[in-house]
C-alpha positions as CSV (number, residue, x, y, z in Angstrom):
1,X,83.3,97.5,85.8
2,X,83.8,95.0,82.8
3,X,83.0,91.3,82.7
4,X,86.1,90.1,83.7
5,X,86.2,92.7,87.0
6,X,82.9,90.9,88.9
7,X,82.2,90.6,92.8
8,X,83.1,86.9,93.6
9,X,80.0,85.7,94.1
10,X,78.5,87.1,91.1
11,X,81.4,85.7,88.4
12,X,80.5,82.6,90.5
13,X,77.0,82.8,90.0
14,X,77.6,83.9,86.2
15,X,80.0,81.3,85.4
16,X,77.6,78.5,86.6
17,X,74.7,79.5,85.1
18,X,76.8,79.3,81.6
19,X,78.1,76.7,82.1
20,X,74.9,74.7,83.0
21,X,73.2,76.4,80.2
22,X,76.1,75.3,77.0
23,X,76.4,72.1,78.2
24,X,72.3,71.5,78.4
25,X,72.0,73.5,74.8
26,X,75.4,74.5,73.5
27,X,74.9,78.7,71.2
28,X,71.3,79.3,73.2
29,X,72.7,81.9,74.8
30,X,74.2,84.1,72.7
31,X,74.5,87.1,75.1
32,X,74.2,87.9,78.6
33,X,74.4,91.0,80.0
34,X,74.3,92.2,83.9
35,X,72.1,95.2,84.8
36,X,70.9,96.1,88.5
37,X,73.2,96.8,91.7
38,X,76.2,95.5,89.7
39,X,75.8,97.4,86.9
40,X,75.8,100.4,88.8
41,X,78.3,99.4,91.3
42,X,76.7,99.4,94.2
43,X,76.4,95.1,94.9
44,X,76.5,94.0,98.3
45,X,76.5,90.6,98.9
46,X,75.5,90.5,102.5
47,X,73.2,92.5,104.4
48,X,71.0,92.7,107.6
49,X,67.6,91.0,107.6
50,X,67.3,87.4,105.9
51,X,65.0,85.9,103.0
52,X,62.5,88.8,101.0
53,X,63.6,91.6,104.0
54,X,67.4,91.5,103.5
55,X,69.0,94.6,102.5
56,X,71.9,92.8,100.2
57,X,71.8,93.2,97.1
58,X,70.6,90.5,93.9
59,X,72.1,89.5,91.2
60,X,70.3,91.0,87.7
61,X,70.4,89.9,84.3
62,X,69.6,89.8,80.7
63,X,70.0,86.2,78.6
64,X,69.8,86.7,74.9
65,X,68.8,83.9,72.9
66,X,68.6,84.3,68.9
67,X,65.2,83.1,68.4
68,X,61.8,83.2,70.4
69,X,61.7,80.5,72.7
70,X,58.1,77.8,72.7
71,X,57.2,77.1,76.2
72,X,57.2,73.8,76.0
73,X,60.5,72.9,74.4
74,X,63.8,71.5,75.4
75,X,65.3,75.2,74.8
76,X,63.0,76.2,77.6
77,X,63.7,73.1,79.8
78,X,67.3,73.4,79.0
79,X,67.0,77.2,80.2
80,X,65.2,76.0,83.4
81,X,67.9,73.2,84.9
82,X,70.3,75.9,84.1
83,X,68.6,78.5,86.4
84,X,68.1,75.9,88.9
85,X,71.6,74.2,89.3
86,X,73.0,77.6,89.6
87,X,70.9,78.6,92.6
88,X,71.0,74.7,94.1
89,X,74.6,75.6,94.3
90,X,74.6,79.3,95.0
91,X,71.7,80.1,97.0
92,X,72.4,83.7,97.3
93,X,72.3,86.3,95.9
94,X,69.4,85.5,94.4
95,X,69.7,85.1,90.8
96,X,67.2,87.4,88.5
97,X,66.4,88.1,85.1
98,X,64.7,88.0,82.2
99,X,65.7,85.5,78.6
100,X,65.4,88.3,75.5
101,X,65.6,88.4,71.9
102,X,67.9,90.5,70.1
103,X,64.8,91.8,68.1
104,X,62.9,92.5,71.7
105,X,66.5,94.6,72.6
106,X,65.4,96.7,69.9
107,X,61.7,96.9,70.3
108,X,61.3,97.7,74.1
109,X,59.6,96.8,76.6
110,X,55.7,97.9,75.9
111,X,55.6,95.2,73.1
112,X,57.7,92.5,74.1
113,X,55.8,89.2,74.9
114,X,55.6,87.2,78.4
115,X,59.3,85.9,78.2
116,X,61.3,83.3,80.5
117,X,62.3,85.1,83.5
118,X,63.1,84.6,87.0
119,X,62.5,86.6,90.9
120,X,63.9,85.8,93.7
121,X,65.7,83.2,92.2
122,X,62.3,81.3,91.3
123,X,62.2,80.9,87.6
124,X,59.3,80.8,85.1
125,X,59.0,79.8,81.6
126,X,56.5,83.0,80.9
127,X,56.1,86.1,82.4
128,X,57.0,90.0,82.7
129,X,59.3,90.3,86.0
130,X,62.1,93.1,84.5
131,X,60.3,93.8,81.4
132,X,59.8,97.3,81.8
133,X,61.8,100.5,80.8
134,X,64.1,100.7,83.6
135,X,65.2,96.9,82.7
136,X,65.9,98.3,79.1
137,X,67.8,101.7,80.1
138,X,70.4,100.0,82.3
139,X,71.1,97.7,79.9
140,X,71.6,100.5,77.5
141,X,72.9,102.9,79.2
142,X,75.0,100.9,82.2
143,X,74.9,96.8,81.6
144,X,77.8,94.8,81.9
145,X,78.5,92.5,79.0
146,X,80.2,88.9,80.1
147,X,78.8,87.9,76.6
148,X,78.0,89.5,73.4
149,X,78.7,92.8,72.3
150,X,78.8,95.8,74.2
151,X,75.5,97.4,74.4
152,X,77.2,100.7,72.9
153,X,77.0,98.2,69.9
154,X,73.7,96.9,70.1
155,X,70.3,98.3,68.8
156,X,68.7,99.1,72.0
157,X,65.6,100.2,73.0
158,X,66.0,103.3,75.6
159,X,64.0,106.1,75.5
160,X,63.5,108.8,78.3
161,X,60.4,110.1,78.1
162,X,59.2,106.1,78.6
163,X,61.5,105.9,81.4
164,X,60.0,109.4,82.8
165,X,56.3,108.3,82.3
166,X,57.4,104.9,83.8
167,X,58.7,106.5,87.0
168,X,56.0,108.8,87.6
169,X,53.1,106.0,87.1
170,X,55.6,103.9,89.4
171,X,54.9,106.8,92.4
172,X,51.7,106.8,92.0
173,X,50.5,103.7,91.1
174,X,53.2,101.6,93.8
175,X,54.7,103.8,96.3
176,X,51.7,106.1,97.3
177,X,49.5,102.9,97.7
178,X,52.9,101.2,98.9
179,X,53.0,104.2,102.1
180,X,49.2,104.1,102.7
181,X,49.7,100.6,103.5
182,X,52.3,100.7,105.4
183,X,50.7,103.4,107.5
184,X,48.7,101.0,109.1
185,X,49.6,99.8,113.2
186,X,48.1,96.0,112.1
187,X,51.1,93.2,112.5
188,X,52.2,92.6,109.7
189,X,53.3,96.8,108.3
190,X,54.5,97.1,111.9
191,X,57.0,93.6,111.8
192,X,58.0,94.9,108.6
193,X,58.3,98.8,109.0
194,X,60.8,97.6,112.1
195,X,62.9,95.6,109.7
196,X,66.5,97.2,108.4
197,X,64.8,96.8,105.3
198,X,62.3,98.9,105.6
199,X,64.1,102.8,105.3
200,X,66.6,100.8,102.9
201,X,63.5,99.9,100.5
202,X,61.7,103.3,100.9
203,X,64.2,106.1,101.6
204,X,66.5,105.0,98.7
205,X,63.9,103.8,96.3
206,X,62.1,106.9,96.6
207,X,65.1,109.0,96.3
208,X,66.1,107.1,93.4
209,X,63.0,108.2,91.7
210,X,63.2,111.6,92.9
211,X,66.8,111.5,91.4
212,X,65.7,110.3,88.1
213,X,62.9,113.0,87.7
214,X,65.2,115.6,88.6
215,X,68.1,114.8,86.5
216,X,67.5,112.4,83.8
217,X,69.9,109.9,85.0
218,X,69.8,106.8,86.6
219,X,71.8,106.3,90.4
220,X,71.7,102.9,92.6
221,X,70.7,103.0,96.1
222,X,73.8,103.9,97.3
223,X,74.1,106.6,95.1
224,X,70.5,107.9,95.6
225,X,71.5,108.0,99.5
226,X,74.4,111.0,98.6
227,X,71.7,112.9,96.2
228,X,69.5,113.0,99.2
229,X,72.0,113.8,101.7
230,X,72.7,116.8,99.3
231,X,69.3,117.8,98.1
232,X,66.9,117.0,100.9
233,X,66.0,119.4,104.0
234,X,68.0,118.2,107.4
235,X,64.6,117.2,109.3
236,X,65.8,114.3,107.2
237,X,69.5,113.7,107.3
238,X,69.3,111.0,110.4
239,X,66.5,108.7,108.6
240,X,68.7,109.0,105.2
241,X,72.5,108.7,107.0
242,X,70.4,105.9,108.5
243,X,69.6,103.7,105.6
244,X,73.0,104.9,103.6
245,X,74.5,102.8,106.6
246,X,72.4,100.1,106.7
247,X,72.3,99.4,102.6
248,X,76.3,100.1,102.7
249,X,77.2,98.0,105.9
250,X,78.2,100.7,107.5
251,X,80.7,102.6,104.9
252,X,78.1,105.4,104.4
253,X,76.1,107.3,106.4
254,X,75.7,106.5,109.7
255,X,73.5,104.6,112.7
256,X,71.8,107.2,115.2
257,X,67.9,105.5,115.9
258,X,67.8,103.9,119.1
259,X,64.1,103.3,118.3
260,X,63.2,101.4,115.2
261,X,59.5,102.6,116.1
262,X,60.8,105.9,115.6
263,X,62.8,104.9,112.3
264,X,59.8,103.3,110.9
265,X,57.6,107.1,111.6
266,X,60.6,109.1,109.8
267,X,60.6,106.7,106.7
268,X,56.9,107.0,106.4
269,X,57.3,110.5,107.0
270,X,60.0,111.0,104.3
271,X,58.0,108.6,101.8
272,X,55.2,110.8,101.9
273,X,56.8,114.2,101.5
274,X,59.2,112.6,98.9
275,X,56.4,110.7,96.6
276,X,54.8,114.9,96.7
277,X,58.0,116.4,95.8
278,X,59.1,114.1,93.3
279,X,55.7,114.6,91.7
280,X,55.9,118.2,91.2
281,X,59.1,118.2,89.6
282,X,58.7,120.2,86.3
283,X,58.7,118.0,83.5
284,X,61.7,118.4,81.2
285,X,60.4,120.1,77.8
């Protein structure tokens, strides 16, 4: 997919952010890349469940401005009112990313400062949403340039064994504690673990992961739904065909639990072996 070849509501989303931004400080932006579900075309606009448990996909980018940005400057205000007409107008998808230097591009994530970014559409002059390694090899490896030059063209940071250090810590430092949680009967796991959401979140994210380990590649949800489908033992084909379905509206996979009690005790069942299997993957010499 190129620039000009966008979902409709993301060239909208793109073209009004822009826009905002040249007019409010015309050559601030001097690239801007997509990364995320489009990159690796697998965006869904719509989805079940609604606000932070919806299964549709976001909208993720990288801004690129030539120089470091002060937080208290008219760049950074500029930058701000952008972000925020474009999301007053077009709510969803939310809008995400992160505002970059050409000279971060090149350094990586593990020194890059707090940098403007924004999640779940809420923007923030400083922080580290996105700055991490996965941000930087989908850019690299996948991103979408609407401006700038192709990142085949750029100096960019991406660097598998970061990526593969990254993912494992992510296991184990998110997912494990992530489960655990989750395994809880109190309200607020159970509301959620009956959500669509839920097996969409944790049975693709997972298998993502597991994915990455095994091959060195990056997939999107979507595609980490057909690894599993291919690579995982059929106790869990339903729970898997299950959330293929749900993240795809129904073009993959398929529906079969009556019972999302019962959907919510196979996704915790395949998060657990999963997180374990993906673990003892042998490490690529």
């Amino acid at each position: 997919m190129s620039g000009d070849d966008l979902p409709a509501e993301v060239g909208r989303s793109v073209e009004l952010f822009l826009n905002a931004i040249d007019e409010l400080a015309p050559g601030l932006v001097t690239g801007f890349y997509l990364v995320g579900s489009v990159a690796l075309g697998d965006f869904h606009s719509h989805g079940a469940g609604r606000g932070r448990l919806t299964t549709a996909s976001d909208i993720d980018f990288v801004a690129v401005t030539d120089q470091r940005l002060e937080r208290e400057s008219r760049e950074m205000e500029a930058l701000a009112r952008a972000h925020a007409a474009t999301v007053a107008a077009s709510p969803r998808p939310n809008f995400d990313g992160v505002v970059l230097t050409w000279a971060d591009l090149a350094a990586g994530p593990s020194v890059c400062p707090d940098v403007p970014c924004a999640q779940e559409s809420r923007f923030a002059p400083a922080g580290r949403s996105g700055i991490n390694p996965v941000t930087f090899c989908e850019l690299a490896w996948h991103g979408i340039a609407v401006r700038g030059p192709q990142p085949a063209d750029i100096d960019l940071w991406a660097d598998r064994n970061a990526l593969h250090e990254f993912t494992i810590d992510n296991l184990r430092a998110y997912w494990r504690p992530w489960w655990q949680q989750n395994q809880q009967r109190r309200p607020l796991p159970l509301i959620i673990g009956l959500s669509a959401w839920f097996p969409v979140w944790a049975v693709l994210g997972v298998s993502r992961l597991h994915h990455l380990l095994a091959t060195g590649t990056m997939t999107s949800k979507s595609g980490a739904g057909r690894y599993a489908q291919k690579v995982f033992d059929p106790r869990w084909q339903p729970v898997i065909a299950e959330s293929l379905s749900l993240r795809t509206n129904g073009a993959e996979g398929y529906r079969s639990y009556r019972n999302p009690l019962a959907r919510r005790r196979d996704t915790l069942a395949f998060l657990d072996t999963t997180i374990d299997a993906a673990l003892a993957l042998p490490t690529e010499s």
